[in-house]
RODO-719509 format. One line per field, with one value per residue (C-alpha): residue number from 1; x negated, y, z negated. Coordinates in nm, 4 decimals, m for minus. Last residue first. Example, Ala and Ser with C-alpha at 12.3 -4.5 7.8 and 13.67 -1.06 7.14 Angstrom:
2
rovo <- 2:1
X <- m1.3670:m1.2300
Y <- m0.1060:m0.4500
Z <- m0.7140:m0.7800
***
This chain:
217
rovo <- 217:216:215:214:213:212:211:210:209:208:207:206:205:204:203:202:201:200:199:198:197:196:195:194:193:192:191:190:189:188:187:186:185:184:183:182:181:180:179:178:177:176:175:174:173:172:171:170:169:168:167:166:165:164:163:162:161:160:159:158:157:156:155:154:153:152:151:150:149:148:147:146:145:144:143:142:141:140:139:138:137:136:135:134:133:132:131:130:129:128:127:126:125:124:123:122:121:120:119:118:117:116:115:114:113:112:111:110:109:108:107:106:105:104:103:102:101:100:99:98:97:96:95:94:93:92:91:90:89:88:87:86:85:84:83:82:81:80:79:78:77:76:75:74:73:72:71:70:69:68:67:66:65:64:63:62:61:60:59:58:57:56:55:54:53:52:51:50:49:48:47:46:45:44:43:42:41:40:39:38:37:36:35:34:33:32:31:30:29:28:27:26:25:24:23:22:21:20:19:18:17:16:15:14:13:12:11:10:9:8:7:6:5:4:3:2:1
X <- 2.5876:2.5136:2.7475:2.7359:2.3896:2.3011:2.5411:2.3453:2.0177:2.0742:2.2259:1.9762:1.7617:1.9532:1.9047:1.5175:1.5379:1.7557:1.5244:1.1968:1.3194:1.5397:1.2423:0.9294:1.2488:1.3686:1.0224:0.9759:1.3497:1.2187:0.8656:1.0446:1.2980:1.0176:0.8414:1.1278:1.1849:0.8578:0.8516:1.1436:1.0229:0.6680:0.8968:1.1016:0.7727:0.6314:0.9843:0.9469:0.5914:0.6468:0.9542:0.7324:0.4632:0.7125:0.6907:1.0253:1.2867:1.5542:1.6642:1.6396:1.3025:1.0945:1.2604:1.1542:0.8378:0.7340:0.5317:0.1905:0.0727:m0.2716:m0.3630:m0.5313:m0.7243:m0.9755:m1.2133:m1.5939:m1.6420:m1.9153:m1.8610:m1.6306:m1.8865:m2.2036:m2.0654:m1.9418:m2.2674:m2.4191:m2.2164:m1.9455:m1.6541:m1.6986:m1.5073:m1.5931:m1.8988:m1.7195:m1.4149:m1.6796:m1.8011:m1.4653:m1.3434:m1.6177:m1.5550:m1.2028:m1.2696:m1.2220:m0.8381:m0.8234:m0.5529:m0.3469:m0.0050:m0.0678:m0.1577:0.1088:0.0525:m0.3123:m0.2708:m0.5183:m0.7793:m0.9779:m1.0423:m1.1488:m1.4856:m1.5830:m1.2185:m1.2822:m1.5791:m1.4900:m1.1489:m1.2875:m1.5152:m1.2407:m1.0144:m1.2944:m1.3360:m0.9957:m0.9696:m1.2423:m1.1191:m0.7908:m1.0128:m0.8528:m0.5964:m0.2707:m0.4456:m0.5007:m0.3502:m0.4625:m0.3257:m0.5096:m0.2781:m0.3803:m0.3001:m0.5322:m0.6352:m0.3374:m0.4321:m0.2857:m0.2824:m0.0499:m0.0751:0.0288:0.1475:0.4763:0.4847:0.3204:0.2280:m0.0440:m0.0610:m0.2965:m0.2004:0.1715:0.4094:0.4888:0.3114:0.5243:0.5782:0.8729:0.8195:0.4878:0.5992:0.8573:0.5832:0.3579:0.7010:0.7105:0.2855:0.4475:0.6993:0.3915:0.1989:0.0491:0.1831:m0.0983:m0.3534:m0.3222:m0.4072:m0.6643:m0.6560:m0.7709:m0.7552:m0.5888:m0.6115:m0.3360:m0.0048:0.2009:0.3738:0.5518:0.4136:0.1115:m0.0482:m0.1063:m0.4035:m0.3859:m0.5797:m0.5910:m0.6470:m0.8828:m0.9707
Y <- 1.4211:1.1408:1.1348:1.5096:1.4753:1.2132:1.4279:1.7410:1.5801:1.4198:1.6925:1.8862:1.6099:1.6038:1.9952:1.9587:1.6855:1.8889:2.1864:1.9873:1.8178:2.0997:2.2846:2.0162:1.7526:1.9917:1.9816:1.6502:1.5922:1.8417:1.6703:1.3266:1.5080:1.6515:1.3441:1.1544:1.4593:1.4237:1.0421:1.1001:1.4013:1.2000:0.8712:1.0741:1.2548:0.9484:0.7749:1.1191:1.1045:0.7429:0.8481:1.1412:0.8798:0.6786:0.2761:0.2565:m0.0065:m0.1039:m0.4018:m0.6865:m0.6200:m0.3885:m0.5005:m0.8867:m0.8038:m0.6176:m0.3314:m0.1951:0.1014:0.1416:0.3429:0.0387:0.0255:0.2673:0.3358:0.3530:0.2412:m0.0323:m0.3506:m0.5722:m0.4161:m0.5648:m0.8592:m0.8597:m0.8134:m1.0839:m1.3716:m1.4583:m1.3427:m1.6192:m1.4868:m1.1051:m1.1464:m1.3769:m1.1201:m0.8452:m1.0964:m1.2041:m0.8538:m0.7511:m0.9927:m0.9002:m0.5700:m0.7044:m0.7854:m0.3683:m0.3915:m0.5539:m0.4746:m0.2759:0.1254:0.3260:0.6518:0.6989:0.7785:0.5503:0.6069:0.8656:0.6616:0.3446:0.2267:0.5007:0.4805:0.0836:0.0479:0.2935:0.1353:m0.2084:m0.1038:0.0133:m0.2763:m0.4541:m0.2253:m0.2880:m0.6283:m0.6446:m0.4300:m0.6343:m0.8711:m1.2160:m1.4107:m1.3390:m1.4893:m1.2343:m1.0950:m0.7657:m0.4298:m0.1673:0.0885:0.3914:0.7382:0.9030:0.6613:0.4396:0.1340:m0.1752:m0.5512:m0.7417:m1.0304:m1.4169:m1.6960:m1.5182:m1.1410:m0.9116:m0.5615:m0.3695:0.0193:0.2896:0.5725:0.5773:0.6755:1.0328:0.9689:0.6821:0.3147:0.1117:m0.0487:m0.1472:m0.3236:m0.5072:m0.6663:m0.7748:m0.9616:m1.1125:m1.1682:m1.3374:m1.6009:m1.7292:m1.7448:m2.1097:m2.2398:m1.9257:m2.0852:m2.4025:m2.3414:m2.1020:m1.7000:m1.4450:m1.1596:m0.8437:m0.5870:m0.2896:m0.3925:m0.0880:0.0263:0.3370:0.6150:0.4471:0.2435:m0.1087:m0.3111:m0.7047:m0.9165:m1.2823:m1.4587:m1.3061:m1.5096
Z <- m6.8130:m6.6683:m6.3156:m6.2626:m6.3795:m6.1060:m5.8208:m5.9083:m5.8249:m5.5440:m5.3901:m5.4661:m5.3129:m4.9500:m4.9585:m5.0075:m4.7306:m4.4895:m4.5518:m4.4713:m4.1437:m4.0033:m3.8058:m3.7757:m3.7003:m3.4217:m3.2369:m3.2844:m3.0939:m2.8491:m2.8028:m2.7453:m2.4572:m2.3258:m2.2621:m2.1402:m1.8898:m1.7859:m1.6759:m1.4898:m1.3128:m1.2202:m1.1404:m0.9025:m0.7721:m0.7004:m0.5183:m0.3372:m0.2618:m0.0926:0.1111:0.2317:0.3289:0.5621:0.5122:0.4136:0.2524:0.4608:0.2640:0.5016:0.7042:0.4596:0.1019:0.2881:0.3778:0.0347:0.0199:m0.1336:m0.1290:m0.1826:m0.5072:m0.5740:m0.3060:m0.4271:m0.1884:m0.1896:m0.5049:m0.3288:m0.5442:m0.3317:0.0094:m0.1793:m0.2749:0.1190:0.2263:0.0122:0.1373:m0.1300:0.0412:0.3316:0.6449:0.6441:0.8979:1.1175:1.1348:1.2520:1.5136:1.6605:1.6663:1.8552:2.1014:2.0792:2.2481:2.5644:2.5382:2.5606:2.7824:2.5376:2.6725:2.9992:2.9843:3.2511:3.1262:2.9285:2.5282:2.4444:2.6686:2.5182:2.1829:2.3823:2.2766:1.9949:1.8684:1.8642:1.6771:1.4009:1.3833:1.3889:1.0613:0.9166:0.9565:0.7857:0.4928:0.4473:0.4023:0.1980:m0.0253:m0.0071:m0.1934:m0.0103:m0.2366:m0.0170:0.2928:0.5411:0.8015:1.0012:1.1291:1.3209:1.3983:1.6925:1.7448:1.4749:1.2333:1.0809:0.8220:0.7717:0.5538:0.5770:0.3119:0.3365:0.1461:0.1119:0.2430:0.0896:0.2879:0.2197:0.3129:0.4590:0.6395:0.4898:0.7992:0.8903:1.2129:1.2625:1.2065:1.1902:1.5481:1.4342:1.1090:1.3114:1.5528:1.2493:1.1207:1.4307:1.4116:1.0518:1.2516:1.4641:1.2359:1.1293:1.4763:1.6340:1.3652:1.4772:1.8105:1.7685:1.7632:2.0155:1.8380:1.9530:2.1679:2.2738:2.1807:2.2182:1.8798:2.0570:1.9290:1.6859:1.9505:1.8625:1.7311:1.5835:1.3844:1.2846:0.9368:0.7844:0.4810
***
């Protein structure tokens, strides 16, 4: 399930809403909305649009549209699918709310609180996986997830890993160049056994051949 949401500004990682979560669910994450904190100060607008993050019991789950991150938590085993569709549907929501206001000087820390009645609602609607619109959602192909990136936490926090796109391509690329070469290298080696295969073998039986009548005859 959803387990709370948060939405920053992409240039600085302002807090702008966020959900208004229970008791026992703030104790539950209070170290990951830290982690959620971190994840905002490493992003850009060179950053990966849309990316999941694991991190123990618990998945990130982001995407970037225009100046603003909408980030959620989730248990590990809910459909990132889901998980997305439902950040989209806040981004839609939210853009149309309080797209031109944004980028305004002086904005307070989650001066959007209001718009966590419609987080509430949407949330409510994604809960239970099994109610028909989220069937319906799981077998829509209209994204596919898993071309998603996905991170670790500790890689992110410890290790320096990156969330920036480029970084991405490159460690594709790599892979892409790597993968090639191999290739290449097979076709060669096919290429010289088509060449030197035959007359190596007719010479290897001549050989054969004079060495068993040197040896009979």
């Amino acid at each position: 399930m959803v387990k709370t949401t948060i939405i920053a500004r992409l240039s600085d990682g302002l807090p702008l809403a966020a959900s208004m979560d229970d008791e026992q669910i703030e104790t539950e994450l209070v170290e990951y909305k830290g982690q959620a904190k971190s994840i905002f100060k490493r992003l850009n607008v060179n950053s990966e649009p849309r990316c999941s993050i694991d991190s123990n019991a618990y998945q990130f789950h982001y995407i970037i549209e225009g100046s603003v991150c909408y980030l959620c938590i989730c248990d590990k085993s809910y459909p990132r699918k889901l998980a997305f569709s439902y950040l989209e549907e806040l981004a839609k929501e939210f853009n149309m709310s309080y797209g031109n206001e944004v980028e305004k000087m002086g904005l307070r820390p989650y001066a959007f609180v209001k718009f966590d009645t419609f987080m509430q609602k949407t949330k409510r609607i994604y809960q239970d996986t099994r109610t028909q619109h989220n069937l319906t959602k799981l077998n829509e192909d209209l994204q596919d997830v898993t071309r998603i990136m996905t991170k670790n936490m500790e890689d992110l926090l410890w290790r320096g890993d990156s969330l920036d796109r480029m970084s991405h391509i490159s460690g594709e690329l790599k892979d892409s160049a790597k993968m090639f070469k191999d290739k290449a290298r097979h076709l060669n080696l096919q290429a010289l056994y088509r060449k030197y295969g035959p007359p190596a073998i007719i010479v290897l039986f001549i050989m054969f051949v004079l060495t068993v009548r040197y040896y009979w005859y």
